[in-house]
C-alpha positions in Angstrom: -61.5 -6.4 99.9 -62.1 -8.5 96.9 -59.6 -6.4 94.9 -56.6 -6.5 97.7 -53.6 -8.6 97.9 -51.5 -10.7 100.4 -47.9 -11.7 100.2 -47.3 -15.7 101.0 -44.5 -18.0 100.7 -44.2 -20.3 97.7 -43.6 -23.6 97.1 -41.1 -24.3 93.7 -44.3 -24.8 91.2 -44.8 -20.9 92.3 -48.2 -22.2 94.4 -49.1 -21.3 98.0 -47.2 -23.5 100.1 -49.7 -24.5 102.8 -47.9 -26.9 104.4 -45.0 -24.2 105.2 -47.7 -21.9 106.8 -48.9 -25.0 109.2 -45.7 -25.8 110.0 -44.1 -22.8 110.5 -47.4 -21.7 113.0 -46.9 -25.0 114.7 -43.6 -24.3 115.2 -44.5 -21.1 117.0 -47.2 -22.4 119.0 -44.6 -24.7 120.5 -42.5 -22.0 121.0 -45.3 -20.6 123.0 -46.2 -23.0 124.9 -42.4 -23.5 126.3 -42.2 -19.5 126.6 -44.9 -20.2 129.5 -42.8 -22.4 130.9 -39.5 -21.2 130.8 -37.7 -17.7 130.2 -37.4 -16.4 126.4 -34.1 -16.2 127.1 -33.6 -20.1 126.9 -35.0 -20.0 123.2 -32.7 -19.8 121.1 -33.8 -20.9 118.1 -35.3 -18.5 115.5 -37.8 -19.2 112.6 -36.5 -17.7 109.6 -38.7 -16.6 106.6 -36.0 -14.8 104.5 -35.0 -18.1 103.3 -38.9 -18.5 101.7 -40.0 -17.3 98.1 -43.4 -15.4 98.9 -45.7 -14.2 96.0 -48.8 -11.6 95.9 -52.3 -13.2 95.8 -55.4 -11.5 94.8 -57.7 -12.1 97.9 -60.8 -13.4 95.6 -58.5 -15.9 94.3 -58.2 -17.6 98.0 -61.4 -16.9 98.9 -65.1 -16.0 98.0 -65.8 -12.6 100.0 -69.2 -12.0 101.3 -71.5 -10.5 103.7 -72.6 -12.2 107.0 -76.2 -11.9 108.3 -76.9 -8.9 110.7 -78.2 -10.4 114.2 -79.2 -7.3 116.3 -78.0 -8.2 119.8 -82.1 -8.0 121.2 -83.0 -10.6 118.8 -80.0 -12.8 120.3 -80.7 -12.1 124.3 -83.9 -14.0 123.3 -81.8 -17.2 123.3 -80.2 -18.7 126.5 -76.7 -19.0 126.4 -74.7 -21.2 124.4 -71.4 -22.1 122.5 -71.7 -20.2 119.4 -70.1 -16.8 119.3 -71.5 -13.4 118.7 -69.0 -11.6 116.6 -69.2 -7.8 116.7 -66.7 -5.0 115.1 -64.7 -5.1 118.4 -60.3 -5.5 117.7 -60.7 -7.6 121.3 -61.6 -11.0 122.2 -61.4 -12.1 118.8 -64.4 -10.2 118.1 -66.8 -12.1 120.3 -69.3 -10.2 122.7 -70.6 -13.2 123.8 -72.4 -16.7 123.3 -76.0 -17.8 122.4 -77.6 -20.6 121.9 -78.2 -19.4 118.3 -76.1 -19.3 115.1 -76.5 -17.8 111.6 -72.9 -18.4 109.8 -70.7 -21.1 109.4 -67.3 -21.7 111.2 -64.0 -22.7 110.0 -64.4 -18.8 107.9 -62.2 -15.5 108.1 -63.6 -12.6 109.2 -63.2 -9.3 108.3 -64.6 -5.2 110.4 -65.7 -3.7 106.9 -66.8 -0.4 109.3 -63.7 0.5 111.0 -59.9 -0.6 110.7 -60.5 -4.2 108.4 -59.3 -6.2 111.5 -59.4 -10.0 110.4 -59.9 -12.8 112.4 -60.3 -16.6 112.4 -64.1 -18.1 113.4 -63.9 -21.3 113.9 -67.1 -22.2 115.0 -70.4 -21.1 113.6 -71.4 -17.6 114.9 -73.9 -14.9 114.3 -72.7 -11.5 113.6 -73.3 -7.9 114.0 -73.3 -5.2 111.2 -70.3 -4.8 109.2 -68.6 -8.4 109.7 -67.5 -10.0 106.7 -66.7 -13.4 106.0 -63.6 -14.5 103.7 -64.8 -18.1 102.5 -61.7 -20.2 102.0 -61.5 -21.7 98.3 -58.4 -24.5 100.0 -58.6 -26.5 103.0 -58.3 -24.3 106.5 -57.0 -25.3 109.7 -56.3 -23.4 112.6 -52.5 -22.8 111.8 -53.2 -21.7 108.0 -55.8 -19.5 109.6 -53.2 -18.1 112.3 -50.7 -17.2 109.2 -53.3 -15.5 107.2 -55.2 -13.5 109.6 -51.4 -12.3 110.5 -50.6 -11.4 106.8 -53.8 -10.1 106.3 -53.7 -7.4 109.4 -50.2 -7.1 108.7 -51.1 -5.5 105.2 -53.8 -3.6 106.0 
């Protein structure tokens, strides 16, 4: 992982442009939102990227890559219930197999299934994880949009 690269847009001093990715995510998440309330057919307008200078980034540039503690799921039914996620391998439900009143990583991370297709997802609360769940440590200021964009490009590439 350390050694692969993503594609993102630019800003003219040749730099990721973050504030492109949020806006262009928020843009889409109000498309969504009026998609549930009305027919795709009344949207008409479309978000362009070919207009946007994009350049390869080394992934250990963006972020520090490292393992996540292994919580075997016996250890965690020990704990009631809770908010924090427990993030497995599983492409579905944005890897969580359910909540425990127990956490052993930090949110606001990407994650990455290092034992089957490299699926990468956004954790935004802290979590415990099963075997094989890496953690992409941003090295830049994440919010939920940036996230969006880059767990996108990131499955995209794969």
């Amino acid at each position: 992982m350390k050694k692969s690269k993503i594609k993102l847009p630019v800003n003219d001093d040749l730099e990721i442009d973050f504030k492109f990715i949020e806006n262009f995510i928020k843009k889409l998440d109000i498309k969504k939102s009026i998609f549930k309330n009305y027919k795709l057919s009344l949207i008409k307008e479309k978000i362009n990227l070919n207009d946007k200078e994009f350049k390869y980034f080394n992934i250990n540039e963006l972020f520090e890559v490292t393992g996540s503690k292994t919580t075997k799921k016996d250890i965690l039914e020990e704990y009631w219930e809770g908010e924090f996620p427990y993030i497995t391998t599983q492409a579905t439900n944005n890897w969580v197999k359910g909540f425990y009143d127990f956490f052993t990583e930090k949110g606001w991370v990407l994650t990455i299934d290092s034992a089957v297709v490299g699926f990468c997802s956004y954790q935004e609360k802290d979590f415990s994880a099963s075997d094989h769940v890496e953690k992409l440590v941003p090295q830049f200021k994440l919010n939920k949009y940036i996230a969006k964009f880059l767990t996108t490009i990131i499955n995209k590439e794969n």
